[in-house]
mmCIF file of the C-alpha atoms, coordinates in Angstrom:
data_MODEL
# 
_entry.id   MODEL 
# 
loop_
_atom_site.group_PDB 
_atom_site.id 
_atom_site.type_symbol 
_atom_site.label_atom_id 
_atom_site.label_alt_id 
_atom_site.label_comp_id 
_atom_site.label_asym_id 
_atom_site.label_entity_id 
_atom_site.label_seq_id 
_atom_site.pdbx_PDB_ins_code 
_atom_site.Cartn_x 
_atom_site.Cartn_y 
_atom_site.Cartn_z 
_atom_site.occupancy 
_atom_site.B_iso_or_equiv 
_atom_site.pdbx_formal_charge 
_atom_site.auth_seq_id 
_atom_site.auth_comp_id 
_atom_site.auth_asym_id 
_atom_site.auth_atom_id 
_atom_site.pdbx_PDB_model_num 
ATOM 1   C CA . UNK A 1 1   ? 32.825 4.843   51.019 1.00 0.00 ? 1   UNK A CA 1 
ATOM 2   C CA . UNK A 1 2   ? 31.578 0.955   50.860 1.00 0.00 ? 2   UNK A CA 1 
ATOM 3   C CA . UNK A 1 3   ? 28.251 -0.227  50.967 1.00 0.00 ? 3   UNK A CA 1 
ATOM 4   C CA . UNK A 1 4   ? 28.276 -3.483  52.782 1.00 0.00 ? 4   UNK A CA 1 
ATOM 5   C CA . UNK A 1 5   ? 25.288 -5.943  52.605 1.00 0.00 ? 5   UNK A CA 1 
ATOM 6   C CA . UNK A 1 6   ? 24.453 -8.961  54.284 1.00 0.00 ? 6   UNK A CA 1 
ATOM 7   C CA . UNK A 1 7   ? 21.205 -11.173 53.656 1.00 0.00 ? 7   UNK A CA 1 
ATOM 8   C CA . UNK A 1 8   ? 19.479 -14.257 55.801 1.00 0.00 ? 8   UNK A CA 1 
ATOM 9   C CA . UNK A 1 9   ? 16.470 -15.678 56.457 1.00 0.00 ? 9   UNK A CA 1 
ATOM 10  C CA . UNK A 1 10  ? 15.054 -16.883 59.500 1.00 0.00 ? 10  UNK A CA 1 
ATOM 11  C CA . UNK A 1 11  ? 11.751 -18.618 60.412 1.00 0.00 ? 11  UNK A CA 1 
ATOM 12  C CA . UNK A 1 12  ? 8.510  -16.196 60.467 1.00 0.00 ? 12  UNK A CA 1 
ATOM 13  C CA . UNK A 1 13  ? 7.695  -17.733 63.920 1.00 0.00 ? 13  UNK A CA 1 
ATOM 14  C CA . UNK A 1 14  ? 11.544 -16.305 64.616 1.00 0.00 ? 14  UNK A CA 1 
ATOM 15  C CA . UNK A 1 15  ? 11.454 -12.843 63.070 1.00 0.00 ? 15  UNK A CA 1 
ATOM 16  C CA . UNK A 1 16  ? 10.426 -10.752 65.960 1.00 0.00 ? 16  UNK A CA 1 
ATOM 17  C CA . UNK A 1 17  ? 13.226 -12.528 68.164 1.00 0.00 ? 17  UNK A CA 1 
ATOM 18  C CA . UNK A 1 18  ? 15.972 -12.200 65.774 1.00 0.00 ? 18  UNK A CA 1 
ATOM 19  C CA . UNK A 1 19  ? 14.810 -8.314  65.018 1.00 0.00 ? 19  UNK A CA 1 
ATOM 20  C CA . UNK A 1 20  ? 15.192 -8.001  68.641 1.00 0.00 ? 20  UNK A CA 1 
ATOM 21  C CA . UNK A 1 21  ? 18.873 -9.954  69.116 1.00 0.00 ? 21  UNK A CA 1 
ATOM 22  C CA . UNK A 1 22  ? 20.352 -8.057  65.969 1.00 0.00 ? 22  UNK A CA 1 
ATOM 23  C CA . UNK A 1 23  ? 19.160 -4.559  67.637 1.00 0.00 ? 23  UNK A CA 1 
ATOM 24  C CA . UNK A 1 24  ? 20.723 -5.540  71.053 1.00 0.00 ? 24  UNK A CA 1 
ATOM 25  C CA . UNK A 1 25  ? 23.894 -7.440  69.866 1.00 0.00 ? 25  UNK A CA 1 
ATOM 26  C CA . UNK A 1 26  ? 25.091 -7.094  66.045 1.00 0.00 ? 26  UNK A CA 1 
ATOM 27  C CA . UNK A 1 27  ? 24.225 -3.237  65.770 1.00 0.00 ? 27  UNK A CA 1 
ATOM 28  C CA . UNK A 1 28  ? 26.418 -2.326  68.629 1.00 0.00 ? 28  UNK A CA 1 
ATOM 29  C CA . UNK A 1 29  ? 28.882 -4.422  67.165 1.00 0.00 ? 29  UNK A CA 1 
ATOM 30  C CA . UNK A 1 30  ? 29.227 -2.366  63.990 1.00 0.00 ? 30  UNK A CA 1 
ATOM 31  C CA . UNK A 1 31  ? 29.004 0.833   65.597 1.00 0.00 ? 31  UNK A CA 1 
ATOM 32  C CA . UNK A 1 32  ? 31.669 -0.237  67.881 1.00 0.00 ? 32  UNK A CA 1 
ATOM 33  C CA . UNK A 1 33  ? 34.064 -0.291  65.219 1.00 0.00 ? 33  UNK A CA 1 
ATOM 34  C CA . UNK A 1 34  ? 36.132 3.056   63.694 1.00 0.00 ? 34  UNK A CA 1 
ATOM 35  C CA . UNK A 1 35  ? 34.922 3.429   60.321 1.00 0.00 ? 35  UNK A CA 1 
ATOM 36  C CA . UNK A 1 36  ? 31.467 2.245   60.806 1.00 0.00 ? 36  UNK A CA 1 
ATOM 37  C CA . UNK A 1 37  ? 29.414 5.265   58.989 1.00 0.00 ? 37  UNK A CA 1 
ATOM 38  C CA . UNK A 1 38  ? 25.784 3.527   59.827 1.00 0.00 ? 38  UNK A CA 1 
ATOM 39  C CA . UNK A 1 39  ? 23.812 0.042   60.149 1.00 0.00 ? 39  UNK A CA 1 
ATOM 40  C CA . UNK A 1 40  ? 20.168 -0.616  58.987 1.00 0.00 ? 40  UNK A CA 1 
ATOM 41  C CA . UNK A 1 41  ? 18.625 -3.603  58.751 1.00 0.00 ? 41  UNK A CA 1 
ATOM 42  C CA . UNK A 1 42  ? 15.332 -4.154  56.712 1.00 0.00 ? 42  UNK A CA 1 
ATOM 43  C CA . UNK A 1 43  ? 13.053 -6.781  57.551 1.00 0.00 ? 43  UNK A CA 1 
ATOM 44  C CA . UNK A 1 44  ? 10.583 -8.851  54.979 1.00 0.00 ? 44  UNK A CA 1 
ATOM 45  C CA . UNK A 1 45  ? 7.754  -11.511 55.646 1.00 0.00 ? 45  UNK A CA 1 
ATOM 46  C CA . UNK A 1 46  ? 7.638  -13.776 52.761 1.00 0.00 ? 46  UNK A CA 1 
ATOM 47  C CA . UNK A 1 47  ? 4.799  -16.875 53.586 1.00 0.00 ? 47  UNK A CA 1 
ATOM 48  C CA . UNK A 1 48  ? 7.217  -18.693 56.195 1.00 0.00 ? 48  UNK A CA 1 
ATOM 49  C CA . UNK A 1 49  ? 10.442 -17.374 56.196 1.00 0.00 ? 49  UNK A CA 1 
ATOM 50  C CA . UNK A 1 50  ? 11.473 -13.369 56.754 1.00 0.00 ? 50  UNK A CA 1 
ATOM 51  C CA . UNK A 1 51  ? 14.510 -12.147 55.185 1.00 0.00 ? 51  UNK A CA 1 
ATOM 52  C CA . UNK A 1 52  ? 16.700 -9.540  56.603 1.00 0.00 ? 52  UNK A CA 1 
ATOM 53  C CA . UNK A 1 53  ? 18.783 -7.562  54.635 1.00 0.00 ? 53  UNK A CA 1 
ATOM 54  C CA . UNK A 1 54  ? 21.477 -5.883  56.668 1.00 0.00 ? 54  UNK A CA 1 
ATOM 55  C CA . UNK A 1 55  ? 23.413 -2.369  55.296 1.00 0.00 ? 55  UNK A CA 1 
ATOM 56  C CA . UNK A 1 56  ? 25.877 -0.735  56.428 1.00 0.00 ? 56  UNK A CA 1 
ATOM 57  C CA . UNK A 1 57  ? 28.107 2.026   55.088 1.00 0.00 ? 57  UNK A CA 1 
ATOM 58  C CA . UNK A 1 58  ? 32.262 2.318   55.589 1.00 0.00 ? 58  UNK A CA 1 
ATOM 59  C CA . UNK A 1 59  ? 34.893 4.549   55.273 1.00 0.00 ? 59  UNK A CA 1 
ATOM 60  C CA . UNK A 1 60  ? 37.100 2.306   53.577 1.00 0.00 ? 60  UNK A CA 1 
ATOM 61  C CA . UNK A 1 61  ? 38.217 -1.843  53.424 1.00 0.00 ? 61  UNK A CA 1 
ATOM 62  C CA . UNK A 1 62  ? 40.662 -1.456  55.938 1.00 0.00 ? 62  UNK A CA 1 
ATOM 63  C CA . UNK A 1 63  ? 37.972 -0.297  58.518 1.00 0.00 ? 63  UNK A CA 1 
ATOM 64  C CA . UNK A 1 64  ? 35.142 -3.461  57.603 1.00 0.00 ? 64  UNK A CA 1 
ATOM 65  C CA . UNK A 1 65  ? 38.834 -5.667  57.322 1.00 0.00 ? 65  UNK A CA 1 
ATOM 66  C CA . UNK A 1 66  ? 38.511 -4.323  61.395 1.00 0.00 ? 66  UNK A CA 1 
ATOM 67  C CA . UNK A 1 67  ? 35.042 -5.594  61.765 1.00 0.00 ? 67  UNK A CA 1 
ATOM 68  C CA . UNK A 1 68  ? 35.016 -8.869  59.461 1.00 0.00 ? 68  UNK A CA 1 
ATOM 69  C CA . UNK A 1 69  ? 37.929 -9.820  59.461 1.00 0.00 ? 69  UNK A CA 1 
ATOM 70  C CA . UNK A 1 70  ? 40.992 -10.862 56.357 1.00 0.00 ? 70  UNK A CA 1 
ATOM 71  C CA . UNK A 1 71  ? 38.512 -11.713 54.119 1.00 0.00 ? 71  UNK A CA 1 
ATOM 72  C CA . UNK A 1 72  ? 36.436 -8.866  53.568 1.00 0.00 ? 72  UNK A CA 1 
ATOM 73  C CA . UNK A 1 73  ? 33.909 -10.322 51.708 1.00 0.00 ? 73  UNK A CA 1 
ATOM 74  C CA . UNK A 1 74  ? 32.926 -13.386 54.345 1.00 0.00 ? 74  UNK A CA 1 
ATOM 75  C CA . UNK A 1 75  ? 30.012 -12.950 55.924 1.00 0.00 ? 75  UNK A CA 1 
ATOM 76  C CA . UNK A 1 76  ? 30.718 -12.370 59.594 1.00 0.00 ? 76  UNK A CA 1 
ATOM 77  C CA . UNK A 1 77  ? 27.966 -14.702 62.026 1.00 0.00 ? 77  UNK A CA 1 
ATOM 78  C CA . UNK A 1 78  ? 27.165 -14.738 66.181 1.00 0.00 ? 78  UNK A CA 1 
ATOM 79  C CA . UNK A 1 79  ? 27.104 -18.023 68.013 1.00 0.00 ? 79  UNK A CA 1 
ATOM 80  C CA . UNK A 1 80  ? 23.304 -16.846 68.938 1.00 0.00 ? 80  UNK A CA 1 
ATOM 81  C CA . UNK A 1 81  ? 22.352 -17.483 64.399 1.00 0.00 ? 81  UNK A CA 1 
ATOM 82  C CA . UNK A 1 82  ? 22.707 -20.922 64.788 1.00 0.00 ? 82  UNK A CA 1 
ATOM 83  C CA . UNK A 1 83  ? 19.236 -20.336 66.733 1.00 0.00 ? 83  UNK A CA 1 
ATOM 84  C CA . UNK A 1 84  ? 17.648 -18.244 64.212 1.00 0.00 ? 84  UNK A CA 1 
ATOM 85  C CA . UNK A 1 85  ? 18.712 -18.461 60.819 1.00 0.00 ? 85  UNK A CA 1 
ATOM 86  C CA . UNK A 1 86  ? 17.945 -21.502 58.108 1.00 0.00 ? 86  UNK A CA 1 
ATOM 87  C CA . UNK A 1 87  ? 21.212 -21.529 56.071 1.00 0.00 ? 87  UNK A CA 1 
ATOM 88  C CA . UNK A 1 88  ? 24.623 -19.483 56.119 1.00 0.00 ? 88  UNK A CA 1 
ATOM 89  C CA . UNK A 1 89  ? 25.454 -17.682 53.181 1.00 0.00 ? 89  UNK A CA 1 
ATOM 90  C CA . UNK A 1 90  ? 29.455 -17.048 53.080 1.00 0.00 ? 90  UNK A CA 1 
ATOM 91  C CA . UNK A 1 91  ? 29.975 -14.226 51.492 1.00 0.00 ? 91  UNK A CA 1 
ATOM 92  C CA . UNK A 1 92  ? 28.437 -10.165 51.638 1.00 0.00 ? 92  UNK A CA 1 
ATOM 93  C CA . UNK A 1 93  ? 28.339 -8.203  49.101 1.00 0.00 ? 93  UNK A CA 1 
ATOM 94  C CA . UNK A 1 94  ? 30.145 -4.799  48.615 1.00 0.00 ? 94  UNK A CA 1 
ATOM 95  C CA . UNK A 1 95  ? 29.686 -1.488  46.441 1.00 0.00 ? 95  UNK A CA 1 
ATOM 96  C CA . UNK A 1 96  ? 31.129 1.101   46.401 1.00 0.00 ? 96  UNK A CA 1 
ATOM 97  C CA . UNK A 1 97  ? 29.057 4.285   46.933 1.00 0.00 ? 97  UNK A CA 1 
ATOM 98  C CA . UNK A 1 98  ? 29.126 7.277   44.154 1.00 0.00 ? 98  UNK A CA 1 
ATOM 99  C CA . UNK A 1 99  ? 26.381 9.066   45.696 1.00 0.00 ? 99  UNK A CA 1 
ATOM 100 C CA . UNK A 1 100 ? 24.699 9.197   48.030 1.00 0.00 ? 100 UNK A CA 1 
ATOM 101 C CA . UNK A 1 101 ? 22.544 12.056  49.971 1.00 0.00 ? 101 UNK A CA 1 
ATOM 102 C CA . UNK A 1 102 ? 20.461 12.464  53.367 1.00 0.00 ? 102 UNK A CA 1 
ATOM 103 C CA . UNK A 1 103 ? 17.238 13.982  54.425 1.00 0.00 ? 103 UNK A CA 1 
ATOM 104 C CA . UNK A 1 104 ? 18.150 17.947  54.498 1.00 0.00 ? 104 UNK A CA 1 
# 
């Protein structure tokens, strides 16, 4: 299993809006694809800007190689950033995942 994580920052004054465009169009998006284990995004307000920190779980490269793309480890973006985010960071970053347990 990879852990997959993404990272951006958007304009406080943005947040709630973005929150709201990532639930209705990038969440599907990931769950859409075979191999897609689960999607969270974390939010946090720091003075101006909010940072979102988006994780998501795989069964293996080939399946995120479905969702992102050749190069794995390029940070996949929606036409609707350009209206949210401050800068574009290329890349993700992957682990893989040794352990890991849910609530019982």
């Amino acid at each position: 299993m990879i852990c997959r994580m993404w990272h951006g920052r958007t304009p406080r004054s943005k947040a709630d809006a973005y929150a709201s465009f990532v639930e209705q169009r990038a969440i599907p998006d990931y769950q859409s694809v075979p191999g897609n284990l689960s999607v969270a995004v974390l939010r946090r307000d720091e003075g101006d800007a909010t940072h979102f920190l988006t994780v998501t779980y795989w069964e293996s490269e080939d399946c995120i190689r479905a969702f992102a793309g050749d190069d794995v480890l390029k940070a996949k973006y929606y036409p609707e950033d350009q209206d949210y985010l401050l800068e574009f960071e290329p890349l993700v970053q992957h682990f893989s995942v040794t352990a890991k347990a849910d609530a019982p």
